[in-house]
N, C-alpha and C positions, 0 to 999 in steps of 0.2 A: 412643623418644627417650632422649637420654642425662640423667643429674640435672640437667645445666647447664642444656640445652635441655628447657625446660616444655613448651611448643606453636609452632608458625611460626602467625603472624600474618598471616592472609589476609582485606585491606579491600579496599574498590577503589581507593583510591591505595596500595598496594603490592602488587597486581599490575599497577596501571600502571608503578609503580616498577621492573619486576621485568621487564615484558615493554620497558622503552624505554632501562636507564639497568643493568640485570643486579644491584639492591639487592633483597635479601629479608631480610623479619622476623622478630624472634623475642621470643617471652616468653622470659626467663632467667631464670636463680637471682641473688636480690640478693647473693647474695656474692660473685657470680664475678666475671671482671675480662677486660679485652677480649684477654690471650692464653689463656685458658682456653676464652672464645666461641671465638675460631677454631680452637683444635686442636678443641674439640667438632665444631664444622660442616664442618669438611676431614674429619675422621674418619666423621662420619654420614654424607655426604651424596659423599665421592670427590671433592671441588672443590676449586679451590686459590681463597685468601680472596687480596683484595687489601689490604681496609681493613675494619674495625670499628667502629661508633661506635655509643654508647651512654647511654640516658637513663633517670632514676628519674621515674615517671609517676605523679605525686601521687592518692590514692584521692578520693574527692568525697563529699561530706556527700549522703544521700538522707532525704528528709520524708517520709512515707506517711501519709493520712489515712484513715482507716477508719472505724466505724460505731461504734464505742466508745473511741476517743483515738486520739491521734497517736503514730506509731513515728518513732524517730528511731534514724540510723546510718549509716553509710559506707562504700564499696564500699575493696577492699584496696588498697594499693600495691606496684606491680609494677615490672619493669625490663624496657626494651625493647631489642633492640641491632636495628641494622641494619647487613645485612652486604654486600660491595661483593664481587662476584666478578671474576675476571680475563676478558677481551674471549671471546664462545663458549661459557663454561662455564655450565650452567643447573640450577636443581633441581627434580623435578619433585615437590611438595607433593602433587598430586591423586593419587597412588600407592598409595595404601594405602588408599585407599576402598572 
């Protein structure tokens, strides 16, 4: 993958996304910005992008209790974009398995 693009994002509402509506996920770099995502995923991936849209996905406080005190601390903050492809065109994610 390219620095923009971290990992594609495969839950089961975005592959439902993906197989009904042509939307697929992706972790991103917090810095990039939604014409960066698309020339990254039209360059990776041979698709032409229709739309980008993009959100900062707040990290969450985690507790752990163990056998001798408590750990306290919080998973990262990330950016998600989700990317809208043109009617036909598809990526195939499971490719490189």
């Amino acid at each position: 993958m390219s620095s923009i693009i971290i990992r594609p994002l495969i839950t089961e509402k975005m592959t439902a996304q993906s197989e009904n509506e042509g939307r697929y996920g992706f972790v991103v770099d917090r810095k990039s910005n939604k014409v960066e995502i698309r020339a990254a995923v039209e360059k990776e991936f041979n698709v032409k992008v229709t739309g980008v849209r993009t959100m900062i996905v707040r990290g969450k406080d985690r507790t752990r209790y163990t056998k001798t005190n408590i750990l306290r601390g919080s998973t990262s903050t990330w950016k998600k974009a989700i990317v809208t492809l043109e009617k036909g065109e598809t990526i195939d994610l499971y490719s490189n398995l």
